[in-house]
N, C-alpha and C positions, 0 to 999 in steps of 0.2 A: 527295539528300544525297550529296555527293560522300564517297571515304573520307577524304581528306584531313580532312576536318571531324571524323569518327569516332572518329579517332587522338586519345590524350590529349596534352594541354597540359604539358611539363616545363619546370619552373621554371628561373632560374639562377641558381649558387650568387653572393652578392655580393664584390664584392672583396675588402672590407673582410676578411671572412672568408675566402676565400683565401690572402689577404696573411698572415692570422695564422699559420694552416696550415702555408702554406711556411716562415716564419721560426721554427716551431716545430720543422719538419721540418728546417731547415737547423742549430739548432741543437743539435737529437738524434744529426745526423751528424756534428758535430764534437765535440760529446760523445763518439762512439763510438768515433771515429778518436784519441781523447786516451788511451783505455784501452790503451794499446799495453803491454806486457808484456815488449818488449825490457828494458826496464832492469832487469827483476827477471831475464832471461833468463841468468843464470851459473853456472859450476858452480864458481865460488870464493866461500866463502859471503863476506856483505859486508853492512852493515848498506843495508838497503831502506827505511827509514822515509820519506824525499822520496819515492822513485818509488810506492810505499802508498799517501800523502796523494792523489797526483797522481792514480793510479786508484782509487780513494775518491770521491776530487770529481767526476771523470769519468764513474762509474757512476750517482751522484747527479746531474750534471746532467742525462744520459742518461735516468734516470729520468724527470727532472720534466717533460723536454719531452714526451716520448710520452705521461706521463698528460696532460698537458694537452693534449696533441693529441688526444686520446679525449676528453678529457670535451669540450673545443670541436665536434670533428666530432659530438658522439652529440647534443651539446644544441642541433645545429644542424638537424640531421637531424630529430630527433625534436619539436621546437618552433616551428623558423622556415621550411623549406622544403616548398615548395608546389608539388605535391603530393607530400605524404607518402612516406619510400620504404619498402620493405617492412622495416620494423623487426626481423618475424622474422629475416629472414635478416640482416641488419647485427649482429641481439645472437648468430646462429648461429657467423658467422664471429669474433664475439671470445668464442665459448666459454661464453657466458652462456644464458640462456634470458630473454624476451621481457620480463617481469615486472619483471626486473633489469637492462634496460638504462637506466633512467631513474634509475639508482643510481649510474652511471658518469657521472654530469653532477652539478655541484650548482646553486642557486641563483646563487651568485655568478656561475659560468659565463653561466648564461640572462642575467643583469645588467651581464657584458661583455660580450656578441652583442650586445645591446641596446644600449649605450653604443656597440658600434662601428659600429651601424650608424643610430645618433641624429646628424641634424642637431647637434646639441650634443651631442660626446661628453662622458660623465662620466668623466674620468682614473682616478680612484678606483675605480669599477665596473670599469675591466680593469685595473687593477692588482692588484684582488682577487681579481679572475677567473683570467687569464693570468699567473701567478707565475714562470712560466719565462723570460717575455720581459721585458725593463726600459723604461726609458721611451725610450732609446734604438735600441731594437727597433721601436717606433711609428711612425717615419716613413715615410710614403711611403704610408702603408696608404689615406688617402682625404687628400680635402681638407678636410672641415669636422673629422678629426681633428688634421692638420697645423695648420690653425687655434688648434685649442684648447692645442695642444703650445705652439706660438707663447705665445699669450697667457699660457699658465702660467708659460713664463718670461720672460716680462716683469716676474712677481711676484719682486721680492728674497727672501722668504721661500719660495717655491717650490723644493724639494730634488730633482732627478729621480733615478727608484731603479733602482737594477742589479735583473737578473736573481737570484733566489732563490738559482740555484746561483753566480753571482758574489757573494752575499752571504757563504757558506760559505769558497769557497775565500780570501776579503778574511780570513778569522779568523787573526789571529796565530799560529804554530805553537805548539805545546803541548807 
C-alpha cells in the first residue's frame, strides 16, 4: 500500500456555497465601510439624525451578513461536508464549546444549503435561510439556480425580494 492511498480523502466545498459566502462576505464589507463616523465627526454640535439612521442601518446590515455567514459556514461544516472537520476546534475559534455549535445554524439554513445545492432550487428555502442576501444577490451562484431565477420571473405574480437590511433602510424616515 503505497502512502499516498493512507492519506485521507478531502472533500470540496461546492460553489454553490462559496458563491453565498463571498457575497455574504462582500456584503459585510460594505456594510462596514458604510459605518464611517466622519459625518458625526465635529466639534460644532449639529443635529446627526441622517448620519445615525445611516450607521444604524450599516451596523445592522453588518450584522446580518456575518450571522449569516456563521450559521451558513457552521451548517455547512457540520452537516454537508465530507469528511467532517474538527468541529471542536471551528466551535473553539468562534468562542463556543462543541455542544453549542449546532445552535449557530438553524433549520432553515440546512434547507438553503440544500435548495442551493438541489438540481431544483427551492427560492423560498434560501430566502428563509440567507436573509442578508436578496434575490438579486443569487445570480451567478450555479446554473440549475439561475434556471429557477429565470423561471420565476417569468411568473407575473413573482416579486423578487431585497436584502433584509435593504428592507430597513427602504423604511420611510420617522
Amino acid at each position: 500500500m503505497s502512502e499516498i492511498s493512507q492519506l485521507p480523502e478531502w472533500g470540496t466545498v461546492p460553489p454553490p456555497v462559496i458563491g453565498v459566502l463571498q457575497r455574504l462576505k462582500e456584503k459585510a464589507s460594505a456594510a462596514a465601510a458604510a459605518m464611517d463616523t466622519g459625518p458625526v465627526d465635529s466639534p460644532t454640535p449639529q443635529n446627526h439624525d441622517a448620519a445615525f439612521r445611516t450607521m444604524s442601518a450599516a451596523a445592522e446590515a453588518a450584522d446580518r451578513a456575518t450571522r449569516d455567514y456563521r450559521s451558513v459556514f457552521n451548517a455547512y461544516t457540520h452537516k454537508f461536508h465530507q469528511p467532517k472537520p474538527p468541529i471542536g476546534e471551528l466551535a473553539a475559534m468562534q468562542g463556543t464549546i462543541t455542544q453549542s455549535f449546532a445552535k449557530r445554524y438553524t433549520p432553515k439554513t440546512i434547507e438553503a444549503i440544500e435548495a442551493l445545492l438541489s438540481p431544483s432550487p427551492d427560492l423560498d428555502a434560501i430566502r428563509r435561510g440567507v436573509r442578508a442576501l436578496g434575490f438579486d444577490d443569487l445570480w451567478g451562484l450555479s446554473g440549475p439556480l439561475d434556471a429557477t431565477m429565470t423561471a420565476a420571473q417569468a411568473d407575473p405574480k413573482f416579486k423578487p425580494w431585497p436584502a433584509v437590511a435593504d428592507i430597513a433602510r427602504a423604511r420611510p424616515e420617522l
